[in-house]
C-alpha positions as a Python dict, from the first residue, in 0.01 Angstrom:
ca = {
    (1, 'X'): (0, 0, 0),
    (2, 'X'): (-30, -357, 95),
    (3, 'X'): (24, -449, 450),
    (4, 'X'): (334, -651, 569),
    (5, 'X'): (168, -953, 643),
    (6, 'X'): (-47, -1108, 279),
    (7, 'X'): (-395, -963, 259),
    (8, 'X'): (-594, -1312, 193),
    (9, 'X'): (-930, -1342, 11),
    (10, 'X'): (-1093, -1484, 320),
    (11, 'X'): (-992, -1202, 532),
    (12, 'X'): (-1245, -945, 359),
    (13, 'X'): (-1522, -1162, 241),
    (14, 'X'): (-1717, -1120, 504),
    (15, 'X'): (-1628, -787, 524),
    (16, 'X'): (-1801, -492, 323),
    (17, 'X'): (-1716, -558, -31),
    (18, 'X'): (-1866, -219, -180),
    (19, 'X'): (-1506, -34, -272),
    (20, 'X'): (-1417, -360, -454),
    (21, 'X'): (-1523, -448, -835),
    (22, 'X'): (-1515, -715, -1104),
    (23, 'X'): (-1235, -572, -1320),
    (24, 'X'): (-994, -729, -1555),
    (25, 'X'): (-582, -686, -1455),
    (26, 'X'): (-351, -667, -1762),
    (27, 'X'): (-8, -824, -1763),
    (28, 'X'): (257, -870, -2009),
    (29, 'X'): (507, -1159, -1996),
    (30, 'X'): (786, -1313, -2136),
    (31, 'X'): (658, -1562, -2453),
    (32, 'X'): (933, -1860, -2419),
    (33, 'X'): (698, -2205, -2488),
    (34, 'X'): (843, -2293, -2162),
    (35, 'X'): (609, -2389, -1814),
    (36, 'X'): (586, -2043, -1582),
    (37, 'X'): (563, -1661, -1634),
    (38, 'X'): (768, -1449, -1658),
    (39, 'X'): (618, -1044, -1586),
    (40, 'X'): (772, -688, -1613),
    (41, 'X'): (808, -660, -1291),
    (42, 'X'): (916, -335, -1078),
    (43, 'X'): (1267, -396, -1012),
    (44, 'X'): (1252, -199, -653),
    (45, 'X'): (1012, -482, -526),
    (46, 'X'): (1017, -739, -735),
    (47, 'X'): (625, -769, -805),
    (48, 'X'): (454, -883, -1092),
    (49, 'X'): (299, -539, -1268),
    (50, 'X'): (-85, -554, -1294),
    (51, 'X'): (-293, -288, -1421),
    (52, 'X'): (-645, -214, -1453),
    (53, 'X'): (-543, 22, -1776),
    (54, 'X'): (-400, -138, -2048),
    (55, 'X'): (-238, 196, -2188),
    (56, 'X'): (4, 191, -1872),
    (57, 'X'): (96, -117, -1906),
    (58, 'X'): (201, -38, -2293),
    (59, 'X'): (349, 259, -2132),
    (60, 'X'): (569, 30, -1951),
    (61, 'X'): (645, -214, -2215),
    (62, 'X'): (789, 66, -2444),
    (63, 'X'): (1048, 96, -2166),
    (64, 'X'): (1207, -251, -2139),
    (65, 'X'): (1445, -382, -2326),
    (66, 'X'): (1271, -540, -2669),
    (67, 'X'): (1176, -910, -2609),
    (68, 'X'): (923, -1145, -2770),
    (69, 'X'): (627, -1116, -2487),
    (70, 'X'): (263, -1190, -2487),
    (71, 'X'): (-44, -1006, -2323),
    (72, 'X'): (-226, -1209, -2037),
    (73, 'X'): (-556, -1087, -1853),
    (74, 'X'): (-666, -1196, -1490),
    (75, 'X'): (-1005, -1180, -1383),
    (76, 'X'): (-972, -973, -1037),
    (77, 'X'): (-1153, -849, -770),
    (78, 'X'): (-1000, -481, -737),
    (79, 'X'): (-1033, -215, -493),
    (80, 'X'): (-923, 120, -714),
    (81, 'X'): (-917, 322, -393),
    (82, 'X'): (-694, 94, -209),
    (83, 'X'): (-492, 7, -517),
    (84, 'X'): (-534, -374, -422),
    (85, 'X'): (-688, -714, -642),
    (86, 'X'): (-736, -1071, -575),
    (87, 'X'): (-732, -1310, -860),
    (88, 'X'): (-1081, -1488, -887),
    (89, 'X'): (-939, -1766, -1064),
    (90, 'X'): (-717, -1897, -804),
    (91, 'X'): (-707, -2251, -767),
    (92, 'X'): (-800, -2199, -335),
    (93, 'X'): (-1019, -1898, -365),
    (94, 'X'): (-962, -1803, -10),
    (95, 'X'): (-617, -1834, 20),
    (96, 'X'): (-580, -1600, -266),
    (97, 'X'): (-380, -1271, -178),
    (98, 'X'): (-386, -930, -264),
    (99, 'X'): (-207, -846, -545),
    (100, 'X'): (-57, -439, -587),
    (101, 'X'): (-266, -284, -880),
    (102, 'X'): (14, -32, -1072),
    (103, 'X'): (-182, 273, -1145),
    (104, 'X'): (-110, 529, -1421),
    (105, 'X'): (-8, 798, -1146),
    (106, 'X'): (241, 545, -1021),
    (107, 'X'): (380, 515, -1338),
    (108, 'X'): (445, 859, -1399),
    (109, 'X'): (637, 943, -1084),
    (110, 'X'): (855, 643, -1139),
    (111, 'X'): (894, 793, -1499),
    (112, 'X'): (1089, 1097, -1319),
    (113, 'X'): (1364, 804, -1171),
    (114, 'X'): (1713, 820, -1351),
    (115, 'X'): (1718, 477, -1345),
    (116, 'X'): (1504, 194, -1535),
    (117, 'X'): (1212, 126, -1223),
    (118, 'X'): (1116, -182, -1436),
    (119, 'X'): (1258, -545, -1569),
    (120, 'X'): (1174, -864, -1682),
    (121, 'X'): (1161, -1133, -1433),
    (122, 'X'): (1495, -1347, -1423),
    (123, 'X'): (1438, -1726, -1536),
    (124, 'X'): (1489, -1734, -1884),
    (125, 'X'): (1615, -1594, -2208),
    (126, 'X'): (1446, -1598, -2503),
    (127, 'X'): (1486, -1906, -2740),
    (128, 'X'): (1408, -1720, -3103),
    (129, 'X'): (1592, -1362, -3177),
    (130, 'X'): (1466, -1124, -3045),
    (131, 'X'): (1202, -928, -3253),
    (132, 'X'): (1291, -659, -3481),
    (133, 'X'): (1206, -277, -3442),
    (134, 'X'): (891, -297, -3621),
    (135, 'X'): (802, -657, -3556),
    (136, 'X'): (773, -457, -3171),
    (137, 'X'): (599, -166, -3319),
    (138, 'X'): (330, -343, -3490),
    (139, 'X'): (279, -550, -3151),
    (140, 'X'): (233, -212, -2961),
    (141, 'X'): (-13, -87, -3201),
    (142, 'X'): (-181, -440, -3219),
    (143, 'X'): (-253, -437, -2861),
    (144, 'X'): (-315, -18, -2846),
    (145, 'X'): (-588, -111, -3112),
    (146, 'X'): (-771, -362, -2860),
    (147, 'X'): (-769, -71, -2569),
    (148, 'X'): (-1053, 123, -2695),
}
């Protein structure tokens, strides 16, 4: 878990790095043609999901309700152990701060809640209708085709 106060970038660089590694985070977010994103999020705590594993993240897309969306992929320095990544393509580098990584094991014990653990983030609605059954199907499979 991440610590109360932000976990910065500059706080661990000069710190042993060898738990960490270059890994790519997956995201999925609302696809409006508007300025800003706009994640699945985990509605307990509001954060932006991020996962190492695309096939959680589809996981967790075949639980919210059916909107147009688009995949997005950060470049990230992760620690698996820890559960924690930084974004390497911050615009100040050092300032960056952790980000939670959602793990497959997470997602699976939230799986057991009686309510929905995830949502889109508030902001906007969708401008086009939203897509059909199999217009959302053939999107899953698209992106379940890129995973191996």
């Amino acid at each position: 878990m991440l610590p109360k106060k932000p976990l910065k970038l500059k706080h661990i660089k000069s710190k042993d790095l060898s738990g960490f590694q270059h890994l790519i985070g997956h995201y999925v977010e609302l696809k409006h043609g508007l300025m800003g994103c706009f994640p699945a999020i985990i509605d307990e705590t509001n954060e932006m999901i991020i996962c190492t594993d695309k096939n959680v993240l589809l996981d967790i897309l075949e639980t919210l309700p059916r909107k147009e969306c688009k995949f997005g992929e950060l470049q990230m320095l992760v620690n698996i152990k820890d559960n924690i990544g930084f974004v390497l393509n911050h615009f100040n580098q050092d300032e960056a701060e952790a980000e939670r990584i959602f793990t497959k094991e997470e997602f699976e014990q939230r799986k057991s809640s009686t309510q929905q653990p995830y949502r889109w983030a508030a902001g906007v609605i969708s401008l086009k209708s939203e897509p059909t059954e199999e217009e959302f199907q053939a999107t899953l499979k698209a992106a379940r085709a890129n995973c191996a």
